[in-house]
N, C-alpha and C positions, 0 to 999 in steps of 0.2 A: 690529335690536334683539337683543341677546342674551339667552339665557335665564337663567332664575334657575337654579341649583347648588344642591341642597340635601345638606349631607353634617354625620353626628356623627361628629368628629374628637374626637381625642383626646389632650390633653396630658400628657406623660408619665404617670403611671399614675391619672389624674384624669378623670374623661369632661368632655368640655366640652359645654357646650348646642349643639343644632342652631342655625344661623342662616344665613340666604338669602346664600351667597357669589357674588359674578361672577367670572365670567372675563374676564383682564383680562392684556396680556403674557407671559402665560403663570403666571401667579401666581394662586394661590387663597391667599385672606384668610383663616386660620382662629379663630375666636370664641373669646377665652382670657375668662376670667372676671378681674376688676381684681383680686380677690383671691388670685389663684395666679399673676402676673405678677411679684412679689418670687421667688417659689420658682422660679418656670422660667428668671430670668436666674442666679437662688444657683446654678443647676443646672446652668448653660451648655448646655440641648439643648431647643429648638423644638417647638412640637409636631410627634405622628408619623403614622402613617398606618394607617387599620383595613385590615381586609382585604378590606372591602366596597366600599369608596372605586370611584367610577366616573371615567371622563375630560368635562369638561366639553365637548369637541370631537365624539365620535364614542360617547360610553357605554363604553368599551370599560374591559377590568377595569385599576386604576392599582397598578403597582409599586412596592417600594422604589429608590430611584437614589442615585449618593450627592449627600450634600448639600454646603453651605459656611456658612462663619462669617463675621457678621458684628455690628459693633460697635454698642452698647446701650448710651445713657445712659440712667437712672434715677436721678431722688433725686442728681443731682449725683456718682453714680458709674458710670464706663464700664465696661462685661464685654463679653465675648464670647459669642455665642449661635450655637451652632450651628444651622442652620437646614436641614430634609431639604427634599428633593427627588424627585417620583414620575413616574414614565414610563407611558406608556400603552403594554400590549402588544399592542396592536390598531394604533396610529396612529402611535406611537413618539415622540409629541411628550412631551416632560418640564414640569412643573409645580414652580415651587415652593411649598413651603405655606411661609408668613410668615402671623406670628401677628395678628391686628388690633390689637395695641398698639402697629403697626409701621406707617410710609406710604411709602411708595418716596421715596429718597435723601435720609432724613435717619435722624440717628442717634440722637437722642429718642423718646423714646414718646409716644403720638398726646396722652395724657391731659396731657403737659406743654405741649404746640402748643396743647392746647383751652383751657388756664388761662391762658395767655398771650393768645388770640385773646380768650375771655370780658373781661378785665380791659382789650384794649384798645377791643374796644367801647362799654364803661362807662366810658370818658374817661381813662384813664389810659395813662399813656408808658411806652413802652418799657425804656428803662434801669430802673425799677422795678421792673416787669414779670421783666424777668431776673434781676434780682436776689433774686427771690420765688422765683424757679423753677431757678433757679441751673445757668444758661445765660449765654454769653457776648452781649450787649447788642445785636452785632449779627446772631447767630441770632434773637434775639426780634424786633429791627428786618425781618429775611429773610421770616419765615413773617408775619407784620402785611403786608408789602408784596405777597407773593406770595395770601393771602389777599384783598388787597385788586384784585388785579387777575383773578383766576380767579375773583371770586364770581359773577358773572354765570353762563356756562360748567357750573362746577362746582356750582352751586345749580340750577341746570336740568336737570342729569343727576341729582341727588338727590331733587328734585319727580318726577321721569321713574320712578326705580326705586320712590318710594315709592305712587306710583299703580299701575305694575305688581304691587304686594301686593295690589290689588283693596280698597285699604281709602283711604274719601276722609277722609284727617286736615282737622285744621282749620286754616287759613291766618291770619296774624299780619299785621297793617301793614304795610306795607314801612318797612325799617329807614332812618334817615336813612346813618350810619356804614355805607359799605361794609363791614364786616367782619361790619356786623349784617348786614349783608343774606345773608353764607353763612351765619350761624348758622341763621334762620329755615328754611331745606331742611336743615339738620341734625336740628333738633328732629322737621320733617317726616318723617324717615325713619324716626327713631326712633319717633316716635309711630303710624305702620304697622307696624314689627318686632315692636311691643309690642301690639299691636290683635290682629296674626296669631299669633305665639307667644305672651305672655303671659310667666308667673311661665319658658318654659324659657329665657328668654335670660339668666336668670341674672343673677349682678354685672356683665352687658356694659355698659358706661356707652355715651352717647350720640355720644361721639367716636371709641370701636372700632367703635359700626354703624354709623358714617358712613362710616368708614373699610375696614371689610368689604366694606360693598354698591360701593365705587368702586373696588372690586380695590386695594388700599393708594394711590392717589392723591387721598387730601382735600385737597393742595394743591397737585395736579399734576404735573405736566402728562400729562394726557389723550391716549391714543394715537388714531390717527384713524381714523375711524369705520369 
């Protein structure tokens, strides 16, 4: 079991709230607030790194490294975001920080995958679906299917880290629609983030701490154990 990460990062000249990151690939999740996720893509630079920042492996103090860019859809338009990168100068492993409006290997922000997943649990298809979120049909069909097949998996490691906050949230029916069935350990996590911190997690919506606490894989795939 890995430990929880606790670090305030800081988006460009903005402080962002604390919130419980894992280690995860070597990636730390950093908690951007939904409201400053328009300005840091206008801006093309990622969050950076304080100077207090620790390594999730061995504590040891984290560096600047250099970073790389990668592509960002938003709102139906693609930018480039550059995104830093910190090394530990105790253990030498490198980190990269990616923002939590980000999940590993896709190029949408998490909150478009959450509007998509919500609308297809509440019975509605795909092609609409994209069409709302203005996404090609079968990216919206991709993450629906890939949702539907990692919920098991992926909603058990989200019950897992929301119980590790030490806080026993409250548990929903199980959902008929696999896709309900991820939401429900999304809500779960959330509803511990929010127990433990309170008013500092800020505008983080409930598909950035989903996607935080799972080191950016909300829809996988899962490194092994």
């Amino acid at each position: 079991m890995h430990a929880l990460l606790l670090l305030a990062l800081v988006a460009g000249s903005a402080p962002v709230a604390a919130l419980a990151l894992r280690k995860a690939a070597a990636v730390l999740s950093v908690a951007v607030p939904e409201d400053q996720i328009a300005a840091m893509l206008a801006g093309g630079e990622g969050p950076g790194l304080p100077a207090a920042a620790r390594c999730p492996d061995c504590g040891g103090q984290l560096g600047p490294w250099p970073g790389y860019r990668r592509m960002v859809r938003h709102r139906g338009r693609t930018r480039r975001l550059r995104l830093h990168r910190a090394r530990c100068r105790n253990c030498g492993r490198t980190h990269a920080l990616v923002p939590s409006f980000l999940t590993a290997y896709r190029r949408d922000v998490v909150a478009t995958i959450g509007e998509v997943l919500l609308g297809s649990a509440s019975g509605r298809g795909h092609r609409p679906l994209a069409a709302a979120a203005a996404v090609p049909a079968s990216t919206a069909r991709g993450w629906i299917r890939r949702a539907r097949r990692g919920c098991a998996p992926t909603g058990a490691r989200l019950r897992r880290h929301a119980f590790e906050l030490d806080v026993q949230p409250n548990r929903s029916p199980p959902a008929t629609d696999p896709v309900g069935n991820l939401l429900e350990p999304i809500a779960l996590v959330t509803q511990a983030a929010q127990a433990r911190w309170g008013a500092a997690l800020g505008r983080v919506g409930p598909f950035q701490i989903a996607t935080a606490v799972s080191g950016g894989r909300l829809l996988g795939p899962w490194p092994s154990a």
